[in-house]
C-alpha positions, 0 to 999 in steps of 0.5 A: 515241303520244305524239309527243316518244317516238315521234321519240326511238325512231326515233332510237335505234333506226334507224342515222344517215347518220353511222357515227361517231355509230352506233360511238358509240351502241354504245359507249354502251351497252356503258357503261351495260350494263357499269357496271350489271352491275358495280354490281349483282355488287359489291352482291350480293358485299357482300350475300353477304359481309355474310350470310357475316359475320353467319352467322360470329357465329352461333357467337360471339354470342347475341341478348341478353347480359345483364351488370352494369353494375358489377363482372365478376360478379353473382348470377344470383338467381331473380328475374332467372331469373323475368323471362327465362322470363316473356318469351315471346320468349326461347327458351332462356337459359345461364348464363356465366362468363368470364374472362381466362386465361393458357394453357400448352402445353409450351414455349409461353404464351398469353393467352386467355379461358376461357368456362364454358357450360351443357349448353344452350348449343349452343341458344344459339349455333350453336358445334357448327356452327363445329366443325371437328375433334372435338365439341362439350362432354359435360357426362359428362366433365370436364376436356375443353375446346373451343379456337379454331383460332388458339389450337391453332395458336399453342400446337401443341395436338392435338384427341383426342391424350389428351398433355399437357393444356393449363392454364388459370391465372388469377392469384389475386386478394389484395394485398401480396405473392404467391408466384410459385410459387403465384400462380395457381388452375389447370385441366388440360384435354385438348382435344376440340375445335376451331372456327372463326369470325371471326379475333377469336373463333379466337384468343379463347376456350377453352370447358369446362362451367360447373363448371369454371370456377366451380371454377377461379375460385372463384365462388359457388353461381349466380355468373355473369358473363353470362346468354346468351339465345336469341330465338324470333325474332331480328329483334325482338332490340332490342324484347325488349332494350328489354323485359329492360332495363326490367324488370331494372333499371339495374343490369344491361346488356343488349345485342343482338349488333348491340351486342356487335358494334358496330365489326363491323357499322359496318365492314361497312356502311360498306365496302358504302357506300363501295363503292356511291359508287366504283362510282356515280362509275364509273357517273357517268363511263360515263353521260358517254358517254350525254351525248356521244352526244346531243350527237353526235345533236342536231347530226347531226339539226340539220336534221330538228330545223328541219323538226320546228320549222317543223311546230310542234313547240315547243323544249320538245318537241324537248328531250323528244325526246333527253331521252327518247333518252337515257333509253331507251338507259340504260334498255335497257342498264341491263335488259341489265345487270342481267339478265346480272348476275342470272344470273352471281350464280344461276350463282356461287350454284349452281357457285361460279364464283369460289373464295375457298379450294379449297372455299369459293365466294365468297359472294353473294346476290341482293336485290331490293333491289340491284336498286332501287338499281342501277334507280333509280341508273342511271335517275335519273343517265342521266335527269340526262345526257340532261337536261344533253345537251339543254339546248343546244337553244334557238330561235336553236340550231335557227333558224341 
C-alpha cells in the first residue's frame, strides 16, 4: 500500500489523544455531508423546475413556427406545403392565424389575441392537456372558444354556461375617419373551455377553429400568419430549422421553441447558475473547516511527523500525507451526502414530501449529471483545502 495513504487513513480514521481535533474532525464532516446534500437537492430542484417549465410550453409553444419575415401575414401557397411534407422530420403541421383582439364580457373589457387553429393542432401542442375545465375545439361547432384561466377570471367567464357570449373585436383597418360605432369586425363565442400554463399564456390567448377567424379578420383563401410544425423527434429542433430556412428562403422566418421562448429559457438557466455559485460559495466556506481541521492534526501529529522524517519519509511525502487526509474525509462526506440526497429526491418523486399547492409536489429530477457536478466540485475544492492546509509543512517546520 502506498505509504503516504496508508499514514493518512490511520490518521482520519483513528481518534487523537486531543479530543478537540476529534470534536473538530466530526464537525468537519458533518460540513461537508450537509454542503453536499444541499448542492445536490438544489440542483435536482431546479432540474425539476426546469423540466416542469418546459413541459408547461408543451401547451403553448410548437417545435418549429414558421412566420414571414415582413408583414403579419402571408399566403400558405402549396409550394410551401411541398417543402414541410418533404421533410421527413415534420410529423404534422396546422395553419394558424393570430391576431390581437379586444374581449368584452358584460361590464368588462379585455386585451387579448384570438388564435384560429386546424382540427390537427392538439398534435401540434399538447394544449388538450392544459385543459383544466370543459374540452378542447370540435370543428362540428362553430362559434365556441377556449380561453386562459387568467382571461376567464378577469372577465368573470363561465365554461358551458351557454349565457351571454363572449365578443371578439378587432378594429377595422382603413384611414381618415372611422365611425365609432361601427369600428370593429366582431365574433360572438360562447366558452367551452378553459386551460392553464405559464402565466404569460393563461392571460394571453383565445382559441377558436381557423374559419372563425379568417371570418373575423377577413383573410383570404390559405391566408395565415404562421404555420405550427410538430417534430418526430424534438431534440433535432434546431437541424430541421436549419433545413426549412434553406429551402424556404429569407422571406420567411422559422424558429425553434428555445427561439420563440428565448428570455424564458435564459431565465431559467440563468437562475440554475447563479444558484449553483451561491451554494459553491456556501460549500467553499464549509470546506474552511476541512482546512482547519488539517492544520489542527498537522500540529497535533508534529512529533510523529519528526519521527516519520528521521525514518526518511521526504517533506513531499508527509505533505501528501494530509493532503490525501483531507481529501478522504471530503470525500467520504461528500458520498454520504449524496447518497442521502438521492434518496430524499426518489422520496419527494414518489410521496411529494414537500407540496407547492395541495395537489402539486414539488417538482424535482434526479440527474446523473448533478451528480458529476456536485462529485467533482466537492472533490476538486476539498483537494484545493487540504492542498493550502499542507502547505505549512517544510523542513525547518518539522526540524524545530
Amino acid at each position: 500500500m502506498n505509504f503516504s495513504l496508508y499514514i493518512a487513513k490511520r490518521y482520519l480514521f483513528t481518534k487523537t489523544s486531543n479530543n478537540a481535533i476529534n470534536i473538530i474532525t466530526i464537525i468537519a464532516s458533518f460540513a461537508v455531508i450537509v454542503s453536499s446534500l444541499v448542492l445536490f437537492i438544489i440542483l435536482s430542484g431546479f432540474s425539476g423546475l426546469r423540466t416542469f417549465s418546459y413541459n408547461l410550453l408543451d401547451a403553448s409553444d410548437p417545435d418549429l413556427k414558421i412566420t414571414v419575415v415582413k408583414g403579419k401575414s402571408f399566403v400558405a401557397t402549396d409550394a410551401v406545403f411541398e417543402i414541410i411534407d418533404n421533410n421527413k422530420a415534420i410529423e404534422a403541421s396546422s395553419k394558424i392565424i393570430e391576431e390581437r383582439v379586444f374581449l368584452e364580457y358584460h361590464d368588462k373589457n379585455e386585451i387579448a389575441f384570438v388564435k384560429g387553429v386546424e382540427e390537427n393542432y392538439a398534435q401540434i401542442t399538447k394544449i388538450d392537456a392544459a385543459l383544466s375545465l370543459g374540452n378542447w375545439l370540435n370543428h362540428e361547432y362553430t362559434n365556441t372558444a377556449v380561453v386562459g384561466r387568467t382571461i376567464a377570471r378577469k372577465l368573470s367567464l363561465g365554461v358551458r354556461s351557454f349565457g351571454a357570449p363572449l365578443s371578439i373585436m378587432v378594429p377595422k383597418p382603413g384611414v381618415g375617419f372611422i365611425n365609432p360605432i361601427n369600428a370593429f369586425y366582431k365574433s360572438d363565442v360562447q366558452i367551452v373551455g378553459m386551460y392553464t400554463g405559464t402565466e404569460d399564456f393563461e392571460s394571453k390567448f383565445v382559441f377558436v377553429i381557423l374559419q372563425q377567424a379568417k371570418d373575423l379578420l377577413r383573410f383570404e383563401e390559405n391566408q395565415v400568419t404562421a404555420i405550427e410544425l410538430k417534430l418526430i423527434n424534438d431534440s433535432n429542433s434546431e437541424s430541421v430549422a436549419n433545413e426549412l430556412q434553406e429551402a424556404l428562403g429569407g422571406t420567411y422566418k422559422v424558429q425553434t421553441k428555445e427561439q420563440l421562448n428565448e428570455v424564458f429559457y435564459k431565465v431559467i438557466n440563468t437562475e440554475n447558475f447563479v444558484s449553483y455559485l451561491i451554494f459553491t460559495l456556501i460549500v467553499i466556506i464549509a470546506l474552511f473547516n476541512v482546512s482547519g481541521t488539517i492544520i489542527m492534526m498537522i500540529i497535533d501529529k508534529k512529533d510523529n511527523l519528526k519521527t516519520l522524517f528521521s525514518l526518511g519519509a521526504t517533506v513531499k511525502e508527509i505533505k501528501k500525507v494530509f493532503i490525501l487526509q483531507g481529501f478522504l474525509l471530503t470525500f467520504f462526506g461528500m458520498m454520504i451526502g449524496l447518497i442521502l440526497g438521492i434518496i430524499l429526491v426518489f422520496l419527494q418523486n414518489k410521496f411529494g414530501l414537500l407540496m407547492i399547492v395541495e395537489d402539486l409536489p414539488y417538482p424535482v429530477e434526479f440527474q446523473f449529471m448533478n451528480l458529476f457536478i456536485v462529485f467533482s466540485t466537492i472533490t476538486i475544492l476539498g483537494f484545493i483545502a487540504a492542498k493550502i492546509a499542507s502547505s505549512r509543512i517544510s523542513k525547518e517546520f518539522i526540524e524545530r
